[in-house]
Residue, then its C-alpha position, 0 to 999 in steps of 0.5 A: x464482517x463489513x467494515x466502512x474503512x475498508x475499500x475492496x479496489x474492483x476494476x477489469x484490468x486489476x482483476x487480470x493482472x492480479x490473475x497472472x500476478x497470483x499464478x505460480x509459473x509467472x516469472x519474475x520479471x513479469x511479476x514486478x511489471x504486475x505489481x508495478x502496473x497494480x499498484x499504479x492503478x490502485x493509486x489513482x483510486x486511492x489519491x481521488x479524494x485528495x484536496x485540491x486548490x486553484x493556481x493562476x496560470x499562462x497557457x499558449x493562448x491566456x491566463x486562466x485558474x485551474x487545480x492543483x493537489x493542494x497540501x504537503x508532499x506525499x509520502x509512500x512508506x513500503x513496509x520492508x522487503x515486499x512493500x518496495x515492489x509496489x513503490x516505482x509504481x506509485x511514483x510513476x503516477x506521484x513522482x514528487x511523492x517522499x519515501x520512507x521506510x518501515x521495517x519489520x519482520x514476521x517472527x515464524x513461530x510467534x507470527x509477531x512483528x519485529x521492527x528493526x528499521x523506520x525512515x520518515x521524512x521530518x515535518x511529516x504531521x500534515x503530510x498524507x502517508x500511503x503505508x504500502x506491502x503487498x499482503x495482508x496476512x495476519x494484520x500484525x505487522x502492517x497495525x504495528x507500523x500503523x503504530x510507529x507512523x502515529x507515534x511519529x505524529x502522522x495522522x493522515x494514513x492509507x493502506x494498501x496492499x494487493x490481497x488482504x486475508x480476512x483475519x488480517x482485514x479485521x484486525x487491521x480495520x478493528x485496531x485503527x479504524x481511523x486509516x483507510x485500508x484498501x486492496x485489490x483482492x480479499x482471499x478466502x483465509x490463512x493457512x494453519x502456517x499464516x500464509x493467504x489462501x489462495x494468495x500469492x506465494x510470498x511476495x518479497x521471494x517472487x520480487x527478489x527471486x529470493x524463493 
């Protein structure tokens, strides 16, 4: 099923390293650096339709206007753990961009999200949010934090995440289909155990070496 708040991210060099990121004998460290490097491409896509507004400024030879990112600060929100290994990436190319953070956990027998943990900066209504986790499985925890920014007063939401299950792809775009969701891998289904497949594994173990 198409959804038009969906973005499927295409491009050479995501594509290879999403390869090596889903490879199972890849090590840790090799690992981070992928998801760094992914996350950093995805974000230039992400950020294109940012506004912008003119300055007047001194080169070396005159004065002359040129563009900014107009607006507030960014704001990059992980979704606790996994989320936090996308996030060096995205500063690299936003280094002026605030982190909050979200947490929530998959409970393994009901597969709902439980909350234990949110941090937003204040003054955040007209702030853009990149709501950030790596997997989107069943769709559960990344609509309840969807939920909890809304509830704050957000209302300019993206998500990201590296590979999307169709389940979670649907649910996530059905229940908020103002949000643009974007990934760079949509995989064929999930388990009977709610993991993707193919997937990845479990992304915040490969981060953490927690496996």
């Amino acid at each position: 099923m198409n959804f038009q708040n969906f973005y499927l991210i295409n491009h050479p060099l995501i594509e290879h390293k999403l390869t090596y990121i889903r490879k199972k004998n890849t090590s840790k460290k090799e690992f981070k650096e992928l998801v760094d490097e992914v996350a950093m491409l995805m974000a230039y896509e992400i950020t294109k339709d940012f506004p912008l507004e003119q300055i007047e400024i001194s080169t070396p030879i005159c004065k002359t206007k040129s563009n900014v990112v107009s607006g507030k600060k960014v704001v990059l929100v992980p979704i606790l753990r996994a989320g936090l290994g996308m996030v060096d990436g995205i500063l690299k190319l936003i280094p002026s961009a605030r982190v909050g953070h979200i947490g929530l956990y998959r409970d393994e027998n009901t597969l709902q999200p439980v909350s234990y943990y949110f941090k937003i900066p204040s003054s955040s209504e007209d702030r853009e949010f990149i709501l950030i986790d790596p997997m989107l499985a069943t769709g559960g925890s990344a609509a309840a934090a969807v939920n909890m920014l809304k509830d704050s007063g957000v209302k300019n939401i993206k998500f990201m995440c590296l590979i999307a299950a169709p389940e979670g792809m649907e649910r996530l775009c059905r229940t908020h289909p103002d949000i643009k969701v974007y990934a760079a891998g949509l995989d064929e289904q999930l388990n009977e155990f709610g993991y993707i497949v193919p997937g990845l594994g479990d992304a915040g173990d490969r981060l953490f070496g927690t496996k």
